[in-house]
C-alpha positions in Angstrom: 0.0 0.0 0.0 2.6 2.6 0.6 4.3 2.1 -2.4 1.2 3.2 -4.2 1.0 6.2 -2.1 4.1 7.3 -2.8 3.7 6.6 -6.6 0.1 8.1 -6.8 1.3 11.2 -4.4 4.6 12.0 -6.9 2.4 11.9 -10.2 0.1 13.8 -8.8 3.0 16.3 -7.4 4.7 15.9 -11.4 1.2 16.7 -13.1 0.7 19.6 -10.8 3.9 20.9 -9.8 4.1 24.7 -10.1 7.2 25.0 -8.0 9.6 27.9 -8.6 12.8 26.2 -7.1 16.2 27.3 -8.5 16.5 25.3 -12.0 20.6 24.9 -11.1 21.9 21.9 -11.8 24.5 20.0 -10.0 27.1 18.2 -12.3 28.6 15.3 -10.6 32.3 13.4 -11.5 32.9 9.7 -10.9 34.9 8.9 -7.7 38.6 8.0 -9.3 38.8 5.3 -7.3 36.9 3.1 -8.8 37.0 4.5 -12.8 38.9 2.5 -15.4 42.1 3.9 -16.0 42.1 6.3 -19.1 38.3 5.9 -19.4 36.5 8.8 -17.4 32.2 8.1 -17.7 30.2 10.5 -18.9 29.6 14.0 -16.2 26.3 13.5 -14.9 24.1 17.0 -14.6 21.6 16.9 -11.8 18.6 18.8 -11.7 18.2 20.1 -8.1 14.2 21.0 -9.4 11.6 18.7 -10.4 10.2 21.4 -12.8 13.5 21.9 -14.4 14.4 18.0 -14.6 10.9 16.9 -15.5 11.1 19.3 -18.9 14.2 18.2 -19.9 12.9 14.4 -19.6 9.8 15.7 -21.9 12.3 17.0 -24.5 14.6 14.5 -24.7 11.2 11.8 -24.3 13.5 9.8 -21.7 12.8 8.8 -18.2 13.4 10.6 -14.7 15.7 9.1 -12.4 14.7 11.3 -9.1 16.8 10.7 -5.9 15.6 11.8 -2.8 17.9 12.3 0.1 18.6 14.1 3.3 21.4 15.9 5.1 23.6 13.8 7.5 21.9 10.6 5.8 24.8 8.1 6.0 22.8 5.7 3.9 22.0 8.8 1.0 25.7 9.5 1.4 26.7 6.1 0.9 24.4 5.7 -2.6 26.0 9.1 -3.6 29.3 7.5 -3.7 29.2 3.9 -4.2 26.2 4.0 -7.0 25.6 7.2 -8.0 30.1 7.5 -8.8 30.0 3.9 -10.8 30.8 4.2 -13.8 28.4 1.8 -15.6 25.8 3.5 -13.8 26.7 7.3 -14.8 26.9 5.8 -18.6 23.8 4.3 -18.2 22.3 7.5 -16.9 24.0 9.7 -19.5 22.4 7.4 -22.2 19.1 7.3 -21.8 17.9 9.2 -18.3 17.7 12.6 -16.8 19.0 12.8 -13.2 17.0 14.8 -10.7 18.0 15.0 -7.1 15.5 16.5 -4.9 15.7 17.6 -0.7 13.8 18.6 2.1 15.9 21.1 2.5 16.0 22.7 -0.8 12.4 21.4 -1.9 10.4 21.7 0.8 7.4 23.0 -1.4 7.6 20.1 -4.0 8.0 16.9 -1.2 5.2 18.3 0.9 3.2 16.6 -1.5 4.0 13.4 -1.1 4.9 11.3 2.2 9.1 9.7 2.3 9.1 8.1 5.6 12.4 6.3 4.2 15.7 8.0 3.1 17.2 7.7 0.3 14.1 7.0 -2.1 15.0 6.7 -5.3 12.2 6.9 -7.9 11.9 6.2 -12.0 9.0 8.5 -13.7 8.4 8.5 -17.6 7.7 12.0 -19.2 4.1 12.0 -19.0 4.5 12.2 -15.5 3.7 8.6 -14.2 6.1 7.0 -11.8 7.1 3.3 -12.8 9.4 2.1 -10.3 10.4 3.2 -7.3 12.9 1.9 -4.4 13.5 3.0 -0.8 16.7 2.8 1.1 20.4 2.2 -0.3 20.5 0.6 -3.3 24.0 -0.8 -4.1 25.1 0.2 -8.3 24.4 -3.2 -9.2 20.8 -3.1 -8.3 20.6 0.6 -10.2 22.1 -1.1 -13.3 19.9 -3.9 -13.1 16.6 -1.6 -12.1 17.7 1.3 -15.2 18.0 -1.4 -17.6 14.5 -3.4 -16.6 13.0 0.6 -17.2 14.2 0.8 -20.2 13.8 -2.6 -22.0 9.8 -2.8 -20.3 8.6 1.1 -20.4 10.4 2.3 -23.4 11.3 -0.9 -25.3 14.6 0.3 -26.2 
C-alpha cells in the first residue's frame, strides 16, 4: 500500500507541480577510485528541481531518475558515492535518463506533497508524469544497473 501512495502522491506532485525552485543543476564526476584507467564516464548533470528536470525528460522523451535524500543521511551518502560515482551506472544514466535530485531542505514545497518516511528513495518517472518504479533505502550500483535497464527494456522498449 505505501508504495502506491508514494507513486500516486509524486504523479500527482509531477502533473501539478508549479514550484519555482532554483533550476541549477549539479554536475557530478565519478569517484577516481573506482573509474577504469584512461576511461573517465560521462559528467552526470543533476537537476536540483523537479520542474527543471521533469522538462528536460519531456524534451529528450527519456525517463526521470529522481533521488531523494537528506542531510547527514549516512545511507544517502553512501548511494552518492558507491552508485551514483559507478561508472556503468553514470553511462547508463548519460544514455538514456535525466538525473534529478530533490531535498527537504532545498524542496520543501515540491516533497510536501508526497509522504518519504524512508531516506534515500529513489524513484523512475516516464515523461508523462507517471512513476514506474520506485525503491526506498540504499541501493547498491548493481541493483541501479539492473533496475535502469529493466526501465528501459519494459517502459520504453529500447
Amino acid at each position: 500500500m505505501k508504495r502506491f501512495m508514494v507513486s500516486l502522491g509524486l504523479g500527482t506532485l509531477l502533473t501539478f507541480s508549479l514550484t519555482t525552485q532554483s533550476q541549477a543543476e549539479m554536475p557530478r564526476r565519478g569517484d577516481p577510485s573506482i573509474e577504469q584507467p584512461g576511461v573517465s564516464p560521462p559528467i552526470i548533470s543533476w537537476h536540483t528541481s523537479l520542474d527543471s528536470g521533469w522538462e528536460e525528460s519531456r524534451r529528450r522523451d527519456v525517463p526521470m531518475v529522481i533521488f531523494i535524500t537528506t542531510d547527514r543521511c549516512r545511507y544517502c551518502e553512501a548511494m552518492k558515492h558507491d552508485t551514483w560515482c559507478d561508472p556503468t551506472v553514470q553511462t547508463d544514466l548519460a544514455k538514456g535518463f535525466v538525473a534529478i535530485e530533490l531535498t527537504p531542505q532545498e524542496n520543501s514545497q515540491t516533497l510536501q506533497r508526497i509522504k518519504v518516511d524512508t531516506y534515500p528513495t529513489t524513484l523512475i518517472g516516464v515523461p508523462q508524469g507517471k512513476i514506474v518504479a520506485h525503491r526506498t533505502g540504499y541501493q547498491p550500483a548493481i541493483a541501479m544497473k539492473s533496475l535502469l535497464r529493466d526501465v528501459k527494456v519494459k517502459v520504453f522498449k529500447r
